[in-house]
C-alpha positions as CSV (number, residue, x, y, z in Angstrom):
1,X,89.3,-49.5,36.4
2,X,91.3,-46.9,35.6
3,X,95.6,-46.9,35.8
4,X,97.9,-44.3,35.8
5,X,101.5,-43.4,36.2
6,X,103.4,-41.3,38.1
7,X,106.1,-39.3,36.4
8,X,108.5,-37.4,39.4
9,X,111.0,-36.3,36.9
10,X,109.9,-33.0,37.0
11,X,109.8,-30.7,40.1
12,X,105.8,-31.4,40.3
13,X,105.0,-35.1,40.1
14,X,102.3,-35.9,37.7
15,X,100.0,-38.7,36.7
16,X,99.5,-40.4,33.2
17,X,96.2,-42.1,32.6
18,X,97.3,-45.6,31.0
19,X,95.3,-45.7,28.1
20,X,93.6,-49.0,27.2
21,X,94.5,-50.9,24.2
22,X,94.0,-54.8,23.6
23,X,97.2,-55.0,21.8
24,X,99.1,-54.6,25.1
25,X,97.9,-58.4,25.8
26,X,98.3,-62.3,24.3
27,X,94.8,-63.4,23.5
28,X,94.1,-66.4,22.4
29,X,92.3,-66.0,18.8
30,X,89.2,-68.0,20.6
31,X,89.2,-65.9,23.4
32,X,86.2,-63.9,24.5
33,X,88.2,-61.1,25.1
34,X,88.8,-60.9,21.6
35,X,84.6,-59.7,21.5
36,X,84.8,-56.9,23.6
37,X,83.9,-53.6,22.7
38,X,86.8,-51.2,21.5
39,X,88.6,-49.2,24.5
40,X,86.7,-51.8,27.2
41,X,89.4,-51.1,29.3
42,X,90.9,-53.0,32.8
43,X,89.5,-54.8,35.3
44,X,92.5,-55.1,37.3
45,X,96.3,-55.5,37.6
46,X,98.8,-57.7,38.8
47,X,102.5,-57.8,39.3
48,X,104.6,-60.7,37.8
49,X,107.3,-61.9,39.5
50,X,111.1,-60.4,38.6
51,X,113.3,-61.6,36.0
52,X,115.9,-62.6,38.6
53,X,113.6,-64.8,40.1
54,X,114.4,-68.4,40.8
55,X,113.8,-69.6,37.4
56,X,113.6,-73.2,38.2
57,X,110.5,-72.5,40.1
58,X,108.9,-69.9,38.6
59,X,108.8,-68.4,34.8
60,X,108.1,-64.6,35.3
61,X,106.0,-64.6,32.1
62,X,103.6,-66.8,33.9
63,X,103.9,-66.4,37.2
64,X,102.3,-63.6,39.1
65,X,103.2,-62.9,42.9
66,X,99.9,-60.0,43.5
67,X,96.8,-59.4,41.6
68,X,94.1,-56.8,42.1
69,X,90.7,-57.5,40.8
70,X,87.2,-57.4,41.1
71,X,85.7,-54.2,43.9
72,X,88.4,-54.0,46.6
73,X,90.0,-57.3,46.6
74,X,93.1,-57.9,46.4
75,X,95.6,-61.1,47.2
76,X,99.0,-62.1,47.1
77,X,101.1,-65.7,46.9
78,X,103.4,-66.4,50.4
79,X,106.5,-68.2,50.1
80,X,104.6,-71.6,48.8
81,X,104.1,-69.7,45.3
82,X,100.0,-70.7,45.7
83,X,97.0,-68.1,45.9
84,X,94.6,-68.7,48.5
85,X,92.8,-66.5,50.4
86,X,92.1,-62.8,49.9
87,X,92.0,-59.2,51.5
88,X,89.7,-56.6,50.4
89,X,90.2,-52.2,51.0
90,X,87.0,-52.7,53.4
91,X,83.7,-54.7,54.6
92,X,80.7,-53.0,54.8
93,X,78.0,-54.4,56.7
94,X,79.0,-58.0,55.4
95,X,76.0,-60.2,57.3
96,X,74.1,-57.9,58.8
97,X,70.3,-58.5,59.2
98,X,68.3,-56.6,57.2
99,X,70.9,-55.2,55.4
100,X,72.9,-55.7,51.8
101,X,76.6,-55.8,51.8
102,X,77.9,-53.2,50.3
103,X,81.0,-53.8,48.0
104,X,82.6,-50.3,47.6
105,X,85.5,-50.4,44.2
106,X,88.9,-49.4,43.5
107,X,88.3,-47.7,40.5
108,X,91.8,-45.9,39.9
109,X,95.2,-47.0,40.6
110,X,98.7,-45.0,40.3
111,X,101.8,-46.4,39.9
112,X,105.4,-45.7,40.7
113,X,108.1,-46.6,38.9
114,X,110.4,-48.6,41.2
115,X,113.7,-48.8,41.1
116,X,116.1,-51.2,38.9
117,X,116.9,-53.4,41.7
118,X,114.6,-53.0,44.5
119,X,112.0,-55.5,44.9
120,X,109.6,-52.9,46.8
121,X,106.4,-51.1,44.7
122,X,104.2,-48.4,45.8
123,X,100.7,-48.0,44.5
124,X,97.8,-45.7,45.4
125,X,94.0,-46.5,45.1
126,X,91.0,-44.3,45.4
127,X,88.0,-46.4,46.7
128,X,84.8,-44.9,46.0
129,X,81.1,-46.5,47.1
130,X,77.9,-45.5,47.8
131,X,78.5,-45.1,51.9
132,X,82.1,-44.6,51.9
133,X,85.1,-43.1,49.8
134,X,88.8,-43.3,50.6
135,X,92.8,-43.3,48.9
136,X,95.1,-46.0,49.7
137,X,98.8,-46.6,49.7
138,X,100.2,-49.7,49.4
139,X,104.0,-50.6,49.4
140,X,104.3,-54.0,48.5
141,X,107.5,-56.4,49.0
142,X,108.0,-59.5,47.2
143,X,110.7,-61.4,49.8
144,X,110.0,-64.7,50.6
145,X,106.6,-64.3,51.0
146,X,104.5,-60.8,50.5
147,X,104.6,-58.1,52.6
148,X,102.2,-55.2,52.6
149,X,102.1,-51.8,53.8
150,X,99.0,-50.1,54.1
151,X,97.9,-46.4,54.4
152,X,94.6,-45.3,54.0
153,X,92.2,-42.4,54.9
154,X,88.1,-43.4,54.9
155,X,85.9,-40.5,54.7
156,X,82.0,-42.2,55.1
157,X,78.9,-41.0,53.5
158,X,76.5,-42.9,55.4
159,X,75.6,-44.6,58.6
160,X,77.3,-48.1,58.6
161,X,76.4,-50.6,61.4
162,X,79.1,-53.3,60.9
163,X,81.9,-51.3,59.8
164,X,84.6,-53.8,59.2
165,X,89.0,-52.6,58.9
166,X,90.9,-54.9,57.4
167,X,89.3,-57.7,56.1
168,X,90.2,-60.9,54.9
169,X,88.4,-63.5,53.3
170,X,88.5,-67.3,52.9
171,X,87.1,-70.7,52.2
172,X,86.5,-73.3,54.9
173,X,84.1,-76.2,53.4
174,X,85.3,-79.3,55.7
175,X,88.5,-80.2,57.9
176,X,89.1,-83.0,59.8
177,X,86.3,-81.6,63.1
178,X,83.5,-82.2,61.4
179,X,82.6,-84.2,58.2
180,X,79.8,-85.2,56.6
181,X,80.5,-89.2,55.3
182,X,80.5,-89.2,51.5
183,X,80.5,-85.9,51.2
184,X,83.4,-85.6,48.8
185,X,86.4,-88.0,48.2
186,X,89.0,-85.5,50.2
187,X,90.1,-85.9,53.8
188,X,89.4,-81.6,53.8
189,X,88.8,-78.8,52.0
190,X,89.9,-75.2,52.8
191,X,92.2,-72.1,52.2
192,X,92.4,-71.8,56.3
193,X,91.9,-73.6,59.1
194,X,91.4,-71.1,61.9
195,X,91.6,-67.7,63.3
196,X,94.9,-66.7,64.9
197,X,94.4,-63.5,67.9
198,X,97.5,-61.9,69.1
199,X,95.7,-59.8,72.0
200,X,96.5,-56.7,73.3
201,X,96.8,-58.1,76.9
202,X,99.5,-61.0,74.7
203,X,96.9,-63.5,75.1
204,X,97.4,-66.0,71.7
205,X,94.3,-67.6,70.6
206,X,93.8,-70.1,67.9
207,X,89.6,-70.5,66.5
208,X,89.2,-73.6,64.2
209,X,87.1,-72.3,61.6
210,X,83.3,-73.8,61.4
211,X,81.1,-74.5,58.5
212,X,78.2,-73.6,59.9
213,X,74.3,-74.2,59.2
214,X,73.3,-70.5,59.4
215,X,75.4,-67.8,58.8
216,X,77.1,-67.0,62.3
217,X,79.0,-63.8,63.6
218,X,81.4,-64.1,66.9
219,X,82.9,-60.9,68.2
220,X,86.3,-61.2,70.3
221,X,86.7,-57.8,72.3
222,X,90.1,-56.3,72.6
223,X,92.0,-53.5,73.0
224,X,95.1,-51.9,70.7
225,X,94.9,-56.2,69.1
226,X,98.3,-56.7,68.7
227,X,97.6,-58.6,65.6
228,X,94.9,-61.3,64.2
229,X,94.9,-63.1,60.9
230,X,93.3,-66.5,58.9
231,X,95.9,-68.8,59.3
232,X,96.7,-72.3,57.3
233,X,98.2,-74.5,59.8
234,X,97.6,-77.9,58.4
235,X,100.5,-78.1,55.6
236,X,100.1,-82.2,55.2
237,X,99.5,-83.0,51.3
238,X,97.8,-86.6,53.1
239,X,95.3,-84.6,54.6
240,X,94.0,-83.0,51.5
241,X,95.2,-85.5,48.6
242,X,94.4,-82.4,46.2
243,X,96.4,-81.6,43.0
244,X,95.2,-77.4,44.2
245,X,97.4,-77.8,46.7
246,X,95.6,-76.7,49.8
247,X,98.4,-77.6,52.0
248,X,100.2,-74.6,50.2
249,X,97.4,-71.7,50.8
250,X,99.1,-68.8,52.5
251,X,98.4,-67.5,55.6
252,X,97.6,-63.6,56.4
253,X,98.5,-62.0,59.1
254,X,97.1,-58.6,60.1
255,X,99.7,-56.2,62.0
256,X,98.0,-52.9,63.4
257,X,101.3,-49.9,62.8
258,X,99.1,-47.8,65.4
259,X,96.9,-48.1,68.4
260,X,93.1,-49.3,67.1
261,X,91.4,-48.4,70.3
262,X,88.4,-50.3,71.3
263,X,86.9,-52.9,69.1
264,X,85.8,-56.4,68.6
265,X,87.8,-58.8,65.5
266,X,84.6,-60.5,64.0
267,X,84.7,-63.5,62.6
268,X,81.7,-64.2,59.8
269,X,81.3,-67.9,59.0
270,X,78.4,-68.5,56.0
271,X,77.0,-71.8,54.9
272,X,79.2,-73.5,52.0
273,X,78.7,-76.8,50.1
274,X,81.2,-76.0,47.7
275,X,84.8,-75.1,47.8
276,X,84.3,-72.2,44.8
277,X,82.4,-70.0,48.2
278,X,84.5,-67.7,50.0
279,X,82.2,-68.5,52.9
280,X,84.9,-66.5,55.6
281,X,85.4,-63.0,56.9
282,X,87.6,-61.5,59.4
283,X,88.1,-58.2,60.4
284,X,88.5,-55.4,63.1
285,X,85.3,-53.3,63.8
286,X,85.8,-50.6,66.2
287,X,83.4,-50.4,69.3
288,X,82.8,-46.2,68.3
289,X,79.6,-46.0,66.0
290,X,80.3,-45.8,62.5
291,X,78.1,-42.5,61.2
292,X,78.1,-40.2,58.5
293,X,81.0,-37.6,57.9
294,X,83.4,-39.8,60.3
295,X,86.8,-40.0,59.1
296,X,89.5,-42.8,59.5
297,X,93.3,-42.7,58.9
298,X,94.8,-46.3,59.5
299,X,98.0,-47.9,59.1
300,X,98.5,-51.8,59.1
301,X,100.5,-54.1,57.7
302,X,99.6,-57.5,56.1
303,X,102.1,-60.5,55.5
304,X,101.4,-63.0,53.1
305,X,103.5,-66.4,54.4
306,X,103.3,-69.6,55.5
307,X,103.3,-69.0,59.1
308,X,102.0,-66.2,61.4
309,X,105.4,-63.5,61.7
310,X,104.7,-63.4,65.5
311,X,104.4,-67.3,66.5
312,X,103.4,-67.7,70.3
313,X,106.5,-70.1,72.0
314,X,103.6,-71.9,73.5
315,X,102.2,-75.1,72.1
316,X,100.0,-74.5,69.8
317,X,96.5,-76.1,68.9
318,X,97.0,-78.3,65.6
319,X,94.3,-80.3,65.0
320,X,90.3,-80.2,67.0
321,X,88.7,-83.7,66.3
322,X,84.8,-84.1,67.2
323,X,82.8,-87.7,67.8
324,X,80.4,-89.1,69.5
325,X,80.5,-89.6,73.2
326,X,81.0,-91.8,75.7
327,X,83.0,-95.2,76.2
328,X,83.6,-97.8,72.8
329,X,81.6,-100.9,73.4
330,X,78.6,-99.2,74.9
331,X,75.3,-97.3,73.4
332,X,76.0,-94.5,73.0
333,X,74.4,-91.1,74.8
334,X,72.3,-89.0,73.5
335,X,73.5,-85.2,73.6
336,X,77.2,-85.9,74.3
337,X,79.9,-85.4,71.9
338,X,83.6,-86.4,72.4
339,X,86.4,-83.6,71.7
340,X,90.2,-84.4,71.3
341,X,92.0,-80.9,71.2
342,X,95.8,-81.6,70.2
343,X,98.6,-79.3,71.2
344,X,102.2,-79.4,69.8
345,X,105.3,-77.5,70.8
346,X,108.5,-76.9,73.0
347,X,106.4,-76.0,76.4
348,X,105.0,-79.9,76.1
349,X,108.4,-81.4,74.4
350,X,110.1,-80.3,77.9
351,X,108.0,-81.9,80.5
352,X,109.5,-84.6,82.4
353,X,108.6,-88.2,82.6
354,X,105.4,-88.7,84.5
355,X,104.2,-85.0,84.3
356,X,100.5,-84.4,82.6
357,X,99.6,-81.5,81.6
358,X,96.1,-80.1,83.1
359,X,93.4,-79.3,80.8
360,X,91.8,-76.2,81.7
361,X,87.9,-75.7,80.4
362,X,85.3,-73.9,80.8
363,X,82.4,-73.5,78.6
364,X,78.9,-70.9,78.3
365,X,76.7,-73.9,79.1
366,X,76.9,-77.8,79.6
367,X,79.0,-80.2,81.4
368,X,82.5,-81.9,80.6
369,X,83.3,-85.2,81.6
370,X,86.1,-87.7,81.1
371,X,88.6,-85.0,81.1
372,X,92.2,-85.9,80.3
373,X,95.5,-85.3,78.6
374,X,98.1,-88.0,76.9
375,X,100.7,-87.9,75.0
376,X,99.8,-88.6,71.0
377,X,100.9,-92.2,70.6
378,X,103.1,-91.2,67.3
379,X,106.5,-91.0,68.6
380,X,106.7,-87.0,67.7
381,X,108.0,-85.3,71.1
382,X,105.8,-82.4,72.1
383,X,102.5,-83.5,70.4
384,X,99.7,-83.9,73.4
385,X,96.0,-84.1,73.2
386,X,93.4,-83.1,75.7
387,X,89.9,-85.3,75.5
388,X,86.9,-84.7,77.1
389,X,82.9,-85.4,76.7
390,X,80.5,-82.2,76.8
391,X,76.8,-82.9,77.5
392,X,74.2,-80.0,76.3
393,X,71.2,-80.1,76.4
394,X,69.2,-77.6,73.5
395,X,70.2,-76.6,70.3
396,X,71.8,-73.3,71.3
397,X,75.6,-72.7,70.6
398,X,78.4,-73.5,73.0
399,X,81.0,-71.4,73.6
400,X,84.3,-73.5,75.0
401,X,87.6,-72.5,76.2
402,X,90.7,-74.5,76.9
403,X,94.4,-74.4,77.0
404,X,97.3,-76.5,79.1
405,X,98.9,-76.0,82.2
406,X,101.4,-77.6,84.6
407,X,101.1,-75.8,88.1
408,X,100.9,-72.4,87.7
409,X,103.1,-73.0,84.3
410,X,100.6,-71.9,80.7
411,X,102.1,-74.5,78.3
412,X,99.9,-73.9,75.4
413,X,98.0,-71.1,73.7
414,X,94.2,-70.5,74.3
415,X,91.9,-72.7,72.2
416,X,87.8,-71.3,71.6
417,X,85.5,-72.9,70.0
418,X,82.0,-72.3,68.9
419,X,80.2,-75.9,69.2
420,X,76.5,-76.0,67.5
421,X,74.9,-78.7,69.0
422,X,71.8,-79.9,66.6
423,X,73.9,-78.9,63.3
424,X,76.7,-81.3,64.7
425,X,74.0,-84.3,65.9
426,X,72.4,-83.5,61.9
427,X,76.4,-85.0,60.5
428,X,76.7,-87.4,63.2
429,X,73.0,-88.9,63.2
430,X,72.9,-89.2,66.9
């Protein structure tokens, strides 16, 4: 990969190549590194964090807060100082039958020299592949978390069927839905826990995130999206009892800066039985055709933090819990599995004694039964659960939808999810 810097002191800018050298780096004298053909050169960069930093947290000589490497990817730290998940330039035809992805590079970046006391750096990337080519701009913010700006023209070569803006990619092994027993000593395993859609209608809809038995695409049409992202929500060390930290992963939270038009954000969940899999992809794919000589200029924004930037003041959907159906004490029946969806927030901390919240559902096929809503008997205000039993007959996949209500009142956001019937019955034995 190739670096350079921009010098503006003269009335044309210009760019220096950064010329490699391996005595611009530490090696250890055992380190691989140490083997490498003279003038190898980079694989990547990153930025480390500033000498005024908080030093009783983080030593800048260790400590980086961005890192690019390795085709288009790229990832940040949010205000939990951990890496986690990652972005990438662009997805091309990532799970798409009969097809290859295609993993187009960065392969030069420019530099600016920022000034003395800003905390704000600008690079530009040229991505080059063998359907697609493009330049980036990236202003970069280390605040409490990371903020990104992004500006990039796409110019494509070829035809691309799943043409995929602003990608992000994660792990999701296990969580506490659905767990196979024994399957490793943790309570969960993941970078995130579920997509997060900001509609353009202002619609705000949480997707836990599935480990599925084949890979499986879902599509969520929308128009002008007024944001989506891969979201940690669970940040309870007791639920992971990892010294990685997942309970510090950041979240990432795509902003379109302009109207997107049309499109669908797919979500891509692939077979894992590992946590070293980035086994997650989300992105914006417009509903226009993706063809050769099309061109794209698109500005987003990406923020790398804790937390979504836009919250919804509705409750939102914490935690989806999956068992067998039907009433303790009895056999159990065959094709029904139990679902306790919990909700927490201010919408549900204000209802008056003796008021229950309604559970609205609906699903693509089957039938719900023992439908209701309590209050979560742990003494925190606010935190409700709606249960219910679906019966399905058939291996096909389930589509459900549910959020809470009192009256005409929407206390909650809207919670999907995609239930697989025989790949759920295989972990459960029933």
């Amino acid at each position: 990969v190739h670096m350079h810097l921009i010098d503006d002191s003269g009335k044309v800018p210009k760019a220096r190549e950064i010329v490699y050298d391996e005595s611009y780096f530490d090696m250890p004298v055992d380190s691989p590194a140490r083997d490498l053909p003279r003038g190898s050169g980079f694989s990547g960069f990153r930025f480390q964090e500033s000498r005024r930093g908080d030093q009783d947290k983080l030593d800048w000589h260790k400590n980086d807060w961005v890192a690019f490497l390795g085709a288009s990817y790229f990832r940040a730290i949010g205000d939990l100082y951990q890496y986690g998940l990652s972005a990438r330039g662009i997805a091309i035809d990532v799970a798409q039958a009969g097809k290859s992805e295609e993993f187009p590079n960065f392969t030069h970046f420019y530099f600016t020299v920022p000034d003395d006391n800003s905390d704000t750096v600008t690079v530009y990337a040229m991505l080059d592949g063998p359907s697609i080519c493009g330049a980036y701009k990236f202003v970069m913010q280390r605040g409490a978390g990371v903020t990104m700006e992004i500006d990039t023209a796409l110019f494509l070569r070829r035809d691309i069927d799943r043409f995929g803006i602003a990608p992000v990619t994660s792990m999701y092994w296990f969580s506490e839905s659905v767990k196979g027993t024994g399957t490793d000593w943790r309570p969960e395993v993941h970078d995130s826990d579920g997509l997060a859609l900001w509609s353009g209608a202002g619609e705000h809809i949480w997707r836990p995130l599935n480990n599925p038995g084949q890979t499986t695409a879902s599509a969520f049409g929308d128009t002008n999206p007024r944001g989506f992202g891969l979201l940690q929500r669970d940040r309870n060390f007791d639920h992971y009892q990892d010294g990685v930290h997942y309970e510090r992963r950041p979240s990432l939270w795509v902003q379109p800066l302009e109207g997107w038009g049309q499109g669908t954000v797919q979500l891509i969940e692939i077979p894992t039985d590992d946590e070293i899999h980035d086994n997650v992809v989300a992105m914006w794919v417009p509903s226009a055709k993706a063809v050769a000589g099309n061109s794209y200029r698109l500005r987003y924004k990406l923020d790398w933090q804790k937390d979504e930037p836009f919250p919804s003041t509705l409750a939102r959907c914490v935690a989806t819990r999956l068992g067998n159906g039907g009433v303790p004490g009895q056999p159990r029946p065959k094709n029904v599995r139990k679902f306790m969806v919990e909700f927490l927030g201010e919408p549900l901390e204000k209802l008056a004694f003796g008021e229950m919240p309604e559970a609205v559902l609906t699903s693509s096929r089957g039938t719900f039964s023992y439908i209701f809503t309590e209050a979560v008997p742990d003494g925190v205000a606010g935190h409700w659960r709606a249960q219910f039993d679906l019966t399905v007959e058939g291996p096909e996949p389930v589509d459900m939808r549910l959020y809470l209500r009192l009256k005409d009142q929407t206390l909650s956001e809207t919670w999907l999810f995609l239930y697989n019937p025989f790949e759920t019955r295989s972990v459960y034995g029933s």
